[in-house]
N, C-alpha and C positions, 0 to 999 in steps of 0.2 A: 367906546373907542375900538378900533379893530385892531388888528394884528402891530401892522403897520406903526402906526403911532405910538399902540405902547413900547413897542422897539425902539424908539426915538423918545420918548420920556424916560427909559429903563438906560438910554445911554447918559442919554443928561443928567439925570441923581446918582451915575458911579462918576459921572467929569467931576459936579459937586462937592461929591463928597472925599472926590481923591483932594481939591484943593481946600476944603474947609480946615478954617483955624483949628475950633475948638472940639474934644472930645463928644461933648452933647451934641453938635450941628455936623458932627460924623454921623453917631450914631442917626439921628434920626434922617438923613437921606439916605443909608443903608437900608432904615426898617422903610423907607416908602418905597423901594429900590425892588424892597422883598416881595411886596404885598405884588407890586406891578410884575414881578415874576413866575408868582406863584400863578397870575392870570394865566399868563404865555402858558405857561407848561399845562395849569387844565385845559385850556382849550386846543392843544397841539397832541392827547393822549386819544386813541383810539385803542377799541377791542381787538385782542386775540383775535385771529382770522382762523388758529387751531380749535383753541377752546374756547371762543366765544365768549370771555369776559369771566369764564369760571375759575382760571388759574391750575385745573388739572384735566386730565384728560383719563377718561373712564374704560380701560381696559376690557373688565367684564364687571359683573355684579357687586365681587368682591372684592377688585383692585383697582385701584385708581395710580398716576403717575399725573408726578410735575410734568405741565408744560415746559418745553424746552426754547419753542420761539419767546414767552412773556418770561419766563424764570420764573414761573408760580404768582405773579402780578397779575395779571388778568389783564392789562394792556399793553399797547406799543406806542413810543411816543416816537412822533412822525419829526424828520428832520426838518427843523426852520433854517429856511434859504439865511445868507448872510446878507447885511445890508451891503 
């Protein structure tokens, strides 16, 4: 699935789950809700453009320093347009 689609499945299991009866048929269009978000966001994270996916940046031999654009993450995650 691409991008696209899972954004349109990720809306429909929180419509689901905001109208579902029961405790259990919450919970589990929430955890399928997850799983479909957890896609979105790895494929939306890209590397550091300072440090390169390291999460620090190497001063000289002996010091190193947080990245300041990732906040020591080693990625950026890129803005998804809204639908």
């Amino acid at each position: 699935m691409n991008t696209q689609e899972l954004k349109v499945n990720y809306k429909k299991l929180l419509n689901k789950a905001a109208e579902a009866n029961g405790r259990k048929e919450t919970v589990s269009y929430l955890n399928s809700a997850a799983k479909i978000k957890s896609k979105l966001y790895s494929t939306s994270k890209v590397n550091c453009f300072r440090c390169n996916g390291a999460g620090f940046l190497r001063i000289s031999l002996d010091e190193t320093k947080t990245c300041l654009s990732c906040y020591g993450k080693g990625f950026l995650v890129q803005k998804i347009q809204q639908l």
